[in-house]
C-alpha positions in Angstrom: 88.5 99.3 192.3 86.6 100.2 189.5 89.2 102.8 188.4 92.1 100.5 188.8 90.1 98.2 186.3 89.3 101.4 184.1 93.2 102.2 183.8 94.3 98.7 183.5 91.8 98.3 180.5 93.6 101.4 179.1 97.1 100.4 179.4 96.0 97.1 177.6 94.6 99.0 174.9 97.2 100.8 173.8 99.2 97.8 174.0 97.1 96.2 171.5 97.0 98.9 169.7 101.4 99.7 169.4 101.3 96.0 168.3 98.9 96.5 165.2 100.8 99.7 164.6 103.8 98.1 164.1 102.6 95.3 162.5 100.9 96.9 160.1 104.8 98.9 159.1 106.0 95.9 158.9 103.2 94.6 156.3 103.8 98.1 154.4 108.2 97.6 154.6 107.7 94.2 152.7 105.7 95.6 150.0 107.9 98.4 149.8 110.0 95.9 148.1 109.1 96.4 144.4 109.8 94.2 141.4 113.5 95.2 140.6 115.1 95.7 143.8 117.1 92.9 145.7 114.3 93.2 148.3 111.9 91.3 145.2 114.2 89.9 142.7 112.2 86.8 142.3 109.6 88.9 140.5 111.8 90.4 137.7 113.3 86.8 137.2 111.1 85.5 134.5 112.0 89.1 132.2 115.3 89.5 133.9 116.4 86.5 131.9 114.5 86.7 129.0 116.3 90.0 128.8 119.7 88.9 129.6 119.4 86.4 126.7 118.6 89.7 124.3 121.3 91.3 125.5 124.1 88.8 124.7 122.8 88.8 121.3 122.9 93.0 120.8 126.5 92.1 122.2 127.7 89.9 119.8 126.1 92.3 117.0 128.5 95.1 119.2 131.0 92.8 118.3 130.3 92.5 114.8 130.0 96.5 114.4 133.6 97.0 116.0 135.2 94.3 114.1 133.7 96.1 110.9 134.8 99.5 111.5 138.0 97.8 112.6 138.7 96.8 109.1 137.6 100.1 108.0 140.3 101.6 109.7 142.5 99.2 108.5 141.4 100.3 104.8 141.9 103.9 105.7 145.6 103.4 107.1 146.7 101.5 103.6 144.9 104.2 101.4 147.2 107.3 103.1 150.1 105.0 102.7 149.2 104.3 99.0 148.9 108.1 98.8 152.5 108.6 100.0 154.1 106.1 98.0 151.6 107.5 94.9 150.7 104.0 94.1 147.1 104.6 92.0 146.7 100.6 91.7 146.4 100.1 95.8 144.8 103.7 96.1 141.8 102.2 94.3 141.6 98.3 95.6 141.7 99.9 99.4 138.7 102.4 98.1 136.5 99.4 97.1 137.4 97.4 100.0 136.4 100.1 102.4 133.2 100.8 100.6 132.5 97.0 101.3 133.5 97.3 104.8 130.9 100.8 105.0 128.1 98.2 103.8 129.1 95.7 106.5 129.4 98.9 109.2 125.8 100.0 108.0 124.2 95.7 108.5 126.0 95.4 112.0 124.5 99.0 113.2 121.3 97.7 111.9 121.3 94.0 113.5 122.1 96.0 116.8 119.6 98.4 117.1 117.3 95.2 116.2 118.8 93.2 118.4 118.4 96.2 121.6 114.7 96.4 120.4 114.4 93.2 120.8 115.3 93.6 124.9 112.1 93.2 126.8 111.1 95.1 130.1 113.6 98.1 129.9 112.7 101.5 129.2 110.4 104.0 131.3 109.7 102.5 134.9 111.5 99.7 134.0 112.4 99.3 137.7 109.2 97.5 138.1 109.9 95.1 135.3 113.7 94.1 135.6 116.6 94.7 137.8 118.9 97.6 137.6 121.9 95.6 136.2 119.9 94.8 133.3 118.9 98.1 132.4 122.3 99.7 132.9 123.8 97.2 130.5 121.0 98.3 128.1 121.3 101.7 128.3 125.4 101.2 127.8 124.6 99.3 124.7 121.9 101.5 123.2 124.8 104.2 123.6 126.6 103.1 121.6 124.7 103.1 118.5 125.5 106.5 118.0 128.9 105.8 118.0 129.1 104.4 114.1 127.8 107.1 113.0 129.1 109.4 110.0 131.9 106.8 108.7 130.2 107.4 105.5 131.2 110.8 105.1 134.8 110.7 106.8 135.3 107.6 104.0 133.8 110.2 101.3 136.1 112.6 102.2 139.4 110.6 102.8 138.8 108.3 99.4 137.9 111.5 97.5 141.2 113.5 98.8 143.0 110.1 98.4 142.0 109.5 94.7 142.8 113.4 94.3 146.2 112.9 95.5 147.6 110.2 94.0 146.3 110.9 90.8 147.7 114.6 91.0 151.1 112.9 91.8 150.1 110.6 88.2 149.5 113.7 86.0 152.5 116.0 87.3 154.5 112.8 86.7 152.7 112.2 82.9 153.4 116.4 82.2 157.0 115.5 82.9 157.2 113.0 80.2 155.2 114.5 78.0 156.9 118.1 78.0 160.2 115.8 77.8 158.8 114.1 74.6 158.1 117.1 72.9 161.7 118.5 73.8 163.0 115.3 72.0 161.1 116.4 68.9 162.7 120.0 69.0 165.9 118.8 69.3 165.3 117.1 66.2 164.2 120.4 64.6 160.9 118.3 64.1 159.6 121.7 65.3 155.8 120.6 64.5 156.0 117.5 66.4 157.3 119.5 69.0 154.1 121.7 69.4 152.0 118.4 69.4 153.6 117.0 72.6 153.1 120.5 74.2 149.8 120.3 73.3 149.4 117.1 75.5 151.7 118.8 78.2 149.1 121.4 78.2 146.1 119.4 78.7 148.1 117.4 81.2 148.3 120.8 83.3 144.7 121.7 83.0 143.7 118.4 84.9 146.5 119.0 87.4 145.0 122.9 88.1 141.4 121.6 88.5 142.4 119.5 90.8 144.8 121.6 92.6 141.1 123.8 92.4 139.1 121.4 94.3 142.2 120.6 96.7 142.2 124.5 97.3 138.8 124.7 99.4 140.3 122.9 102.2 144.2 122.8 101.7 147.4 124.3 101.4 148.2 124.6 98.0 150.5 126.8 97.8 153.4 124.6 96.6 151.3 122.7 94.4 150.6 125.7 92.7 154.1 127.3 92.7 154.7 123.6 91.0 152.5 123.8 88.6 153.1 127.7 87.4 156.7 127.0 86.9 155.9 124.1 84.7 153.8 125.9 82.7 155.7 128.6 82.2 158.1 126.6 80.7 155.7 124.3 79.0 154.8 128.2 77.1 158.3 129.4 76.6 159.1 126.1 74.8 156.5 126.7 72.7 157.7 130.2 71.7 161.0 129.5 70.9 159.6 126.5 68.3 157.0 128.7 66.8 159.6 131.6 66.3 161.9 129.0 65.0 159.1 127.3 62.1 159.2 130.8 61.5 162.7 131.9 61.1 162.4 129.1 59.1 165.7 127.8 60.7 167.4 130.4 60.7 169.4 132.4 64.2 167.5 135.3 64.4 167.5 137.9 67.3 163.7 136.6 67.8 165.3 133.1 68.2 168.0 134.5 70.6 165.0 135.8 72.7 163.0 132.8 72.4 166.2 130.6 73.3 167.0 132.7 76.1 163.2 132.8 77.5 163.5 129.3 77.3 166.6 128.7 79.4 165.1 131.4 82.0 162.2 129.3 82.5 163.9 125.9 82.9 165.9 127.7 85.4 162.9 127.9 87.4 161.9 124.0 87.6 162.3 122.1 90.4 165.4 120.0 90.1 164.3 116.8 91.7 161.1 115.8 92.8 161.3 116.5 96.3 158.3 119.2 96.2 156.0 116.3 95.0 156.6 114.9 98.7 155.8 118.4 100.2 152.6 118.4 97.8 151.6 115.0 99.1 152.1 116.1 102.9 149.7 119.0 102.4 147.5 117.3 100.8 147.4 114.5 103.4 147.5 117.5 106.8 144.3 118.9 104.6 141.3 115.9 105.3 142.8 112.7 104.6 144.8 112.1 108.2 141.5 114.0 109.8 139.3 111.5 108.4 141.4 108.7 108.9 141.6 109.8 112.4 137.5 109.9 113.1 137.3 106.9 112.0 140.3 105.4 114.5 138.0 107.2 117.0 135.2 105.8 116.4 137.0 101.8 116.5 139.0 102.8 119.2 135.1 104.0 121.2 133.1 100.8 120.1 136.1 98.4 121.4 135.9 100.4 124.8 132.5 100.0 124.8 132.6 96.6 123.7 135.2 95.2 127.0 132.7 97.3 129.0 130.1 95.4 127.9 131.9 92.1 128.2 132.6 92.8 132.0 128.9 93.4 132.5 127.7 90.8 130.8 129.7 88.9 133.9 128.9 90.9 136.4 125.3 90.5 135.6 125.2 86.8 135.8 126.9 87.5 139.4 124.8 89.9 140.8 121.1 87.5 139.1 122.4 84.0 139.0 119.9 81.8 137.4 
């Protein structure tokens, strides 16, 4: 009897004891729901919206960035078609409108990076602060603050090849008239005159080679250059036959034959239309200007991605953590 009672007290006891076992998992399964998982989201409520707030604001500044570099772009596209049609006037007013838009690009960048320091709870461990919707829509919009970055320099580079370009297209023009002028004079037999306007025609083709220099370190200048050789070539063969002629003192001598013949030899060699300008302005555009023009498209066409992303999670936020 009294080992029946021994055994039956046993049986009870370990009854006793499976029950506090389990009881005490299931004490340990409910704490396992931490702050930030669906299991707790009451706790992260309080920061969860504080947080949500923030982040509507570092997505209107988003907006303000892509709408910025947007107009950039916008800038850019006019300048290479300014370029082309070797308009100096629109050239320029698109350079100082896209410097302003770079100055509104550099205020939005900075109001959102404010604005995402400004989020509160995210960060390292922020599991245990707010959910994990907030702090992917965080990390998608502190991504994309790297995404502004180097318009400066592409604008540099596409204002500085654009103000290069049209401006060589100005001065090969300008040689053109002037060298024309100065033929004008010589047919006059106002011989001194004549060596005047060269001497402008001259200068004219030293601002057109250092620029055809500076074009050289990152473009194809080879027709520019064939351009400008033959125009000076006969921009110095004009030039000899009216120095040989003050000297013959107008007479036909067989140094004026040679000068006259030197002369017609060179003209021979100028373009006879201005058809190579449009090859000079294509390789001058192929050289950084459509490059830069095209980072900067990039980076507009990565911040409005980014920004519809944003947009769709802002929603799906206020699904998943209704108020």
């Amino acid at each position: 009897m009294n080992a029946l009672k021994r055994i039956v007290a046993a049986v009870v006891w370990v009854l006793i004891a499976a029950l506090v076992a389990f009881g005490g998992a299931g004490v340990v399964a409910a704490m396992n729901h931490v702050p930030g998982t669906a299991g707790r989201a009451d706790l992260t409520w309080t920061t969860d919206e504080a947080a949500k707030a923030q982040l509507d604001v570092a997505t209107e500044r988003l907006q303000d960035l892509t709408t910025a570099v947007e107009a950039l772009g916008s800038s850019a596209r006019e300048a290479l078609a300014a370029v082309s049609a070797g308009d100096v006037d629109k050239v320029n007013a698109q350079v100082v409108a896209g410097t302003a838009r770079l100055a509104e690009i550099t205020a939005a960048h900075s109001a959102l990076k404010d604005a995402l320091g400004n989020v509160p709870g995210v960060g390292p461990g922020s599991e245990l602060r707010v959910a994990a919707e907030v702090q992917d829509r965080y990390d998608g919009l502190a991504a994309t603050l790297t995404l502004a970055t180097g318009l400066d320099d592409d604008w540099t580079v596409l204002t500085g090849r654009a103000l290069d370009a049209v401006n060589l297209n100005a001065l090969l023009l300008r040689h053109d008239q002037e060298t024309a002028a100065a033929a004008q004079q010589g047919a006059k037999s106002r011989f001194k005159q004549a060596l005047a306007g060269l001497d402008a025609s001259d200068a004219t083709i030293a601002q057109a080679k250092a620029v055809r220099d500076r074009l050289a370190k990152t473009a194809d200048v080879s027709v520019l250059t064939s351009w400008i050789d033959r125009n000076a070539a006969y921009d110095k063969a004009l030039r000899h036959l009216y120095e040989v002629l003050i000297e013959a003192d107008g007479k036909v001598t067989t140094k004026v034959r040679a000068a006259f013949d030197g002369e017609q030899a060179a003209r021979a060699q100028l373009p006879g239309d201005t058809r190579p300008l449009v090859v000079i302005m294509a390789d001058i555009a192929q050289s950084g200007l459509n490059q830069a023009a095209i980072s900067i498209e990039d980076a507009r066409g990565q911040l409005a991605d980014a920004l519809a992303i944003q947009r769709q999670l802002q929603q799906d936020v206020e699904i998943a953590l209704p108020e």
